[in-house]
C-alpha positions in Angstrom: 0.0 0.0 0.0 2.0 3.0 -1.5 -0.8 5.6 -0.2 0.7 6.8 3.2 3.6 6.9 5.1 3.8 6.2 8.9 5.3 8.1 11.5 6.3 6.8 15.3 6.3 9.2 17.6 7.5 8.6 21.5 6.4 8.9 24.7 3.7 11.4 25.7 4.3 15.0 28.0 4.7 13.8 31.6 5.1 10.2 30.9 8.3 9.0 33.4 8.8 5.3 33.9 11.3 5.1 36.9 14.8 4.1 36.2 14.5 2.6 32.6 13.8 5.8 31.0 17.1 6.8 32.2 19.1 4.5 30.3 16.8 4.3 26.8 13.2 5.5 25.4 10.1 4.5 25.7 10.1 2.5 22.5 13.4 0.3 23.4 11.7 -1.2 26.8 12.0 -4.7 26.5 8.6 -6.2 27.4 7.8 -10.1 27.8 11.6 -10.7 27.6 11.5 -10.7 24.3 10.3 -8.0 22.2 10.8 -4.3 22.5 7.6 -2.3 22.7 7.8 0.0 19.1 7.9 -4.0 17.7 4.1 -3.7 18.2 3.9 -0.4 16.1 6.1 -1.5 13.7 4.7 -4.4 13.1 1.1 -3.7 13.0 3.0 -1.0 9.8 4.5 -3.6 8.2 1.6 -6.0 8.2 -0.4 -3.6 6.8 1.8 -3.1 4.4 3.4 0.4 5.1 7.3 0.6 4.2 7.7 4.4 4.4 8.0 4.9 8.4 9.6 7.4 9.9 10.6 6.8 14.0 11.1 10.0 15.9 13.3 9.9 19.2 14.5 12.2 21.8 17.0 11.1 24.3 19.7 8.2 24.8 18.5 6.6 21.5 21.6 4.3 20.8 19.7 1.4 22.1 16.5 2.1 19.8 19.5 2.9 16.8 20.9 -0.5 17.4 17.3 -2.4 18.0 15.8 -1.0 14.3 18.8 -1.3 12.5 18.0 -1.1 8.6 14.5 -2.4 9.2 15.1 -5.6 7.5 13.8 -7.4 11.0 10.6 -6.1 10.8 9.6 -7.2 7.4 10.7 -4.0 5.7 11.5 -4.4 2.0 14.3 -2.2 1.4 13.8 -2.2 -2.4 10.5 0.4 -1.7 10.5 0.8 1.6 12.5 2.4 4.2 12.8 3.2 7.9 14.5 6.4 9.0 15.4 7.2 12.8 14.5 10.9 12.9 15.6 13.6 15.9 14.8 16.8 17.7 17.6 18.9 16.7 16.1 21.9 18.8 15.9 19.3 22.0 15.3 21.3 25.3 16.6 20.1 28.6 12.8 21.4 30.0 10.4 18.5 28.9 7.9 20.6 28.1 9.5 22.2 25.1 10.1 18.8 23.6 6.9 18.1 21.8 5.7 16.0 18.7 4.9 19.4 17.2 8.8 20.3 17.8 10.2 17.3 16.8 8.0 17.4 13.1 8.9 20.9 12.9 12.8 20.1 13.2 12.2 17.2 10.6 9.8 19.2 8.3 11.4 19.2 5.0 11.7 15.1 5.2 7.7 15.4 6.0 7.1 17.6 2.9 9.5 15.2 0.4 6.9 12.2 1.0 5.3 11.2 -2.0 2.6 9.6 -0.2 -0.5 11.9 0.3 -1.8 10.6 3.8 0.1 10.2 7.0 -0.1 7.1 9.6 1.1 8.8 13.1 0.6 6.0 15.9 2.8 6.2 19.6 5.7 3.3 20.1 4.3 3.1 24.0 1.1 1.3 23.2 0.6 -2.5 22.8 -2.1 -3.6 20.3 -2.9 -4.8 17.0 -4.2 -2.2 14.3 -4.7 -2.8 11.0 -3.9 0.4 9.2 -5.1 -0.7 5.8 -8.3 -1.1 6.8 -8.3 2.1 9.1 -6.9 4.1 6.0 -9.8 3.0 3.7 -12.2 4.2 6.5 -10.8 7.5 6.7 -10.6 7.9 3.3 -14.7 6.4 2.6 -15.7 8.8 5.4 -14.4 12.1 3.9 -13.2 13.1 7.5 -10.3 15.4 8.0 -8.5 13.7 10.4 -9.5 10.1 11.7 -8.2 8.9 15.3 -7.9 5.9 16.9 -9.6 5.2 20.9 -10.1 2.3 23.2 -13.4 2.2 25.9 -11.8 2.3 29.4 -13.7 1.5 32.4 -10.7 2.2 35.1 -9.6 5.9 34.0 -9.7 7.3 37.7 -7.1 4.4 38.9 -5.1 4.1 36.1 -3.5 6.2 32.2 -3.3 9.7 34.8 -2.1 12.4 32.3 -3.3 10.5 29.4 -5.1 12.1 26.7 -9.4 11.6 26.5 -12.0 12.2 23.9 -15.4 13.3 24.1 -17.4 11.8 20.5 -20.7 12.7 20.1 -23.1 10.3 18.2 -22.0 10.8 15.2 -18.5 9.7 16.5 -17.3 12.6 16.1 -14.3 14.2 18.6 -15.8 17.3 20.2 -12.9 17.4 22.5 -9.9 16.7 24.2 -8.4 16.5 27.6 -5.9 15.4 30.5 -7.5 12.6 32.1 -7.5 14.0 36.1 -9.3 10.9 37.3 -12.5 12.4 37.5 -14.4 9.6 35.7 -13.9 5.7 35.7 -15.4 5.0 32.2 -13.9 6.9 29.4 -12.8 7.2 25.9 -9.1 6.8 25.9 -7.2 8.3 23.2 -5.2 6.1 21.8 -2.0 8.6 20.0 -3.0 7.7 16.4 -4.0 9.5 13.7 -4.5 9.3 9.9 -4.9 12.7 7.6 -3.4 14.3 4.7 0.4 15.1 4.7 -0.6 18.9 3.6 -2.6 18.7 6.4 -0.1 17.4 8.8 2.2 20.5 7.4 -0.4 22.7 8.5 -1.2 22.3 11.5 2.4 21.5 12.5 3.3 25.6 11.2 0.3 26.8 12.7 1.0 25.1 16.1 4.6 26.2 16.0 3.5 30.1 15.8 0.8 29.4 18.6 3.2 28.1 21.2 6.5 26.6 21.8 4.9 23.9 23.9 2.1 22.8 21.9 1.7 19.4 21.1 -0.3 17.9 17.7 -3.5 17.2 19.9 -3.5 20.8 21.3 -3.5 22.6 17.8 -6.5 19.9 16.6 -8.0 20.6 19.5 -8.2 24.3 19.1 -9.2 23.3 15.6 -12.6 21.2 16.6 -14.9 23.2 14.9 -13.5 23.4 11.5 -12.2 20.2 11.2 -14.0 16.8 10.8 -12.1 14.6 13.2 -13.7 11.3 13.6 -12.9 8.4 16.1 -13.0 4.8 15.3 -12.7 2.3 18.8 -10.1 -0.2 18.9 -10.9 -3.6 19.9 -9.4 -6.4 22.0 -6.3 -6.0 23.8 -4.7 -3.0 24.9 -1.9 -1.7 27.1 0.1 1.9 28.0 3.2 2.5 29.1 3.2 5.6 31.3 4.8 4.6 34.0 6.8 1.7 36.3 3.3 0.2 37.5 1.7 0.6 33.8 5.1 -1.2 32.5 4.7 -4.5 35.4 0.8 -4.4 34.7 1.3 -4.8 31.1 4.0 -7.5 31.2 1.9 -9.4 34.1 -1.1 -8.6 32.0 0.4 -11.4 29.0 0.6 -14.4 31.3 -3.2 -14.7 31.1 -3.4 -16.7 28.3 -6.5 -14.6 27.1 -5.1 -11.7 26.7 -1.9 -13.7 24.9 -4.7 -15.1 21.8 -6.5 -12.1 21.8 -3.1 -9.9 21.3 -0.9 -12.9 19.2 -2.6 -14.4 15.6 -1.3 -16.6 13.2 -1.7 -14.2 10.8 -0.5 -11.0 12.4 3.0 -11.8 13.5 5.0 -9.1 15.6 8.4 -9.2 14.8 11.1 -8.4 16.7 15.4 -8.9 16.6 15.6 -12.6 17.3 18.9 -13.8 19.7 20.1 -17.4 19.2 20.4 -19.2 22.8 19.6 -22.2 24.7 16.2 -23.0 26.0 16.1 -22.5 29.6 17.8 -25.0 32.2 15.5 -25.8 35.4 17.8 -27.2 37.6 16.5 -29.7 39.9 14.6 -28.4 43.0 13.5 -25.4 40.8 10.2 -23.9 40.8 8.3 -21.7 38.7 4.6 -20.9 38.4 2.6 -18.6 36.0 5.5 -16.5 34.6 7.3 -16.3 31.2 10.8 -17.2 30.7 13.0 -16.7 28.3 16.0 -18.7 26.9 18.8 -19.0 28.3 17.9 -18.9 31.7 19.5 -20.8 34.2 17.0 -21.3 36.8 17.6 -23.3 40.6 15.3 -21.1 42.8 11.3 -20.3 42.6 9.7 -17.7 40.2 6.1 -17.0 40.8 4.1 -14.8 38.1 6.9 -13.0 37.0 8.6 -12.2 33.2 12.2 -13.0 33.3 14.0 -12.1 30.3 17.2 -13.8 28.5 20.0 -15.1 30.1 19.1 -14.7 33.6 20.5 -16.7 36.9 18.1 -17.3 39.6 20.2 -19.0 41.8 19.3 -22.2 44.7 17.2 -20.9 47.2 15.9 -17.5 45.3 12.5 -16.5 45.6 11.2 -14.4 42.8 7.7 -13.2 42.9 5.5 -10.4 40.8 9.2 -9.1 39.2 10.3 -8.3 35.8 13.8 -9.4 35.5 15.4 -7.8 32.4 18.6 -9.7 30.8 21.5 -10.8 32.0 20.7 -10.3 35.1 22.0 -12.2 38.1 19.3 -12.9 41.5 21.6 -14.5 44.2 21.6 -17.2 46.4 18.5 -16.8 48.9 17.6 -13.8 47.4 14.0 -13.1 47.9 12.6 -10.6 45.6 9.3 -9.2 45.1 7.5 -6.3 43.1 10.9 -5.5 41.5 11.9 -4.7 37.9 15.1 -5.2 37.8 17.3 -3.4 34.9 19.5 -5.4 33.1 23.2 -6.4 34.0 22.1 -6.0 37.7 23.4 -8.7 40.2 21.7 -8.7 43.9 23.7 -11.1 45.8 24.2 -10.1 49.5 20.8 -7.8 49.8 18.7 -10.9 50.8 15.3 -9.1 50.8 14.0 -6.6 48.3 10.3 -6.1 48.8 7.9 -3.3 47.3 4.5 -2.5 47.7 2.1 -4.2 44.3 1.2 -0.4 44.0 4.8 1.3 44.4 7.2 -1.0 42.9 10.8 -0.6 43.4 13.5 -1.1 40.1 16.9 -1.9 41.0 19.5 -0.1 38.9 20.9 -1.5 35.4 24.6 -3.0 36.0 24.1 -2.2 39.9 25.1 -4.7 42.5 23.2 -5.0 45.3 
């Protein structure tokens, strides 16, 4: 499908996920221990056949640069296609300043060059399946402006604080939008995406730029509402956000319900990801592990309990691992118990013997720290 180009965009104003974001962004957070989480967005491109994308990052992007690579990994053909890592030139130390808007407006000329006439904007922080073709056509049969992309939430005043809602009338059409503040528990969660015109895209990104330094692409629609058809379409079936430490567990524990895992996995809808040759995991004898996710080349002798442990872990005799995400390499010592942890990768915990954290405050353990 040679009729739009895609965009990635990162993480969202106020978004902070403890630790990790330090170290990489948003999009190179490895989730289930093996994928990163822009492998969802890419993939859900690719599959619907869009080979023009364009991934915009901020910050410490060398682990993002080295994940993406040419884009031959996620089922780019590089004949017609191509996948560009795009910056912020202008890049402010104040987050504020460092917007979509600003990060489009430093890559405008490549925005204008696009052949294609529509644009395919969609966040690298969200996990869920989208087929774009069919999202396209809509927007395209509908004569709308500018078509986004929602999911029905019932839990908005516990959880996605600072996330963007929609109000749609009955004509599902967007009347507004605004910072969730918890106020409601059922709501219309805008989901980041958006498909328009690239003239249109141009627009609004120079008209937002002479309205304020800080504004973001929703802010200048959203002073827009009235002269622009902006329709929402609701996603279906399994979503998740990244926002913040607990958003980043939840969605990780989320995938060892085996509901959620055929309801976000197909046949026919791979997510692809950079694959790393290693052993299957070694149980030792004496081992334990119950409703988690492990990946090879684990070496495991203690007990995991409903955690995600990614590649090449040691959980040595007599650990106790429980409600954790374990990123790679790491090493969990003898008699170590640890619970409500992600810990970063490279980290060893050997003579701190309890590590415990609240389900609703968990605590991360540095990358390459020893504890």
């Amino acid at each position: 499908m040679a009729k739009a180009f895609a965009i990635v965009i990162p993480s969202g104003r106020n978004f902070y996920v403890k630790g990790l974001q330090d170290h990489r962004p948003l999009g190179a957070f490895s989730f289930l221990g093996r994928y990163r989480l822009i492998d969802f967005a890419l993939s859900n491109l690719t599959n619907s056949e869009i080979d023009r994308i364009q991934v915009y990052v901020g910050q410490n992007p060398r682990s993002l640069a080295e994940h993406l690579g040419n884009g031959a990994n996620f089922n780019i053909n590089l004949k017609h296609g191509k996948l560009q890592l795009l910056f912020n030139q202008d890049s402010k130390l104040n987050d504020i300043y460092n917007t979509d808007i600003a990060a489009f407006a430093s890559n405008l000329s490549i925005i204008q060059r696009m052949l294609q006439e529509y644009v395919v904007i969609t966040p690298s922080y969200m996990i869920f399946r989208q087929n774009f073709e069919d999202l396209l056509n809509k927007h395209i049969d509908s004569g709308a402006d500018i078509t986004v992309l929602y999911h029905k939430v019932d839990n908005a005043k516990e959880q996605y604080r600072n996330m963007t809602l929609m109000s749609i009338n009955r004509q599902k059409g967007v009347t507004n939008f605004f910072a969730n503040l918890g106020k409601t528990d059922s709501a219309n969660l805008f989901m980041g995406t958006y498909i328009m015109k690239r003239d249109l895209l141009v627009e609004l990104i120079q008209q937002a730029r002479k309205t304020s330094s800080i504004y973001r692409l929703v802010d200048i629609i959203n002073d827009r509402i009235n002269d622009l058809d902006v329709r929402a379409v609701q996603h279906r079936g399994y979503f998740a956000a990244i926002y913040d430490l607990k958003s980043y567990m939840d969605a990780n524990f989320s995938l060892l319900d085996y509901n959620n895992v055929q309801d976000l996995f197909v046949p026919e809808w791979p997510f692809y990801t950079v694959t790393t040759d290693a052993c299957p995991a070694h149980y030792f004898p004496g081992s334990s592990v119950r409703g988690s996710m492990v990946a090879n080349g684990c070496d495991v002798e203690g007990s995991i309990e409903n955690s995600v442990i990614g590649r090449n872990v040691k959980i040595c005799k007599g650990a106790v691992v429980k409600n954790c995400v374990v990123l790679s390499h790491s090493v969990i010592g003898r008699d170590v118990h640890l619970e409500n942890q992600v810990v970063d990768k490279w980290a060893k915990i050997i003579n701190a013997k309890e590590i415990v954290a609240s389900p609703d405050n968990p605590g991360y353990i540095e990358r390459e720290d020893t504890l």
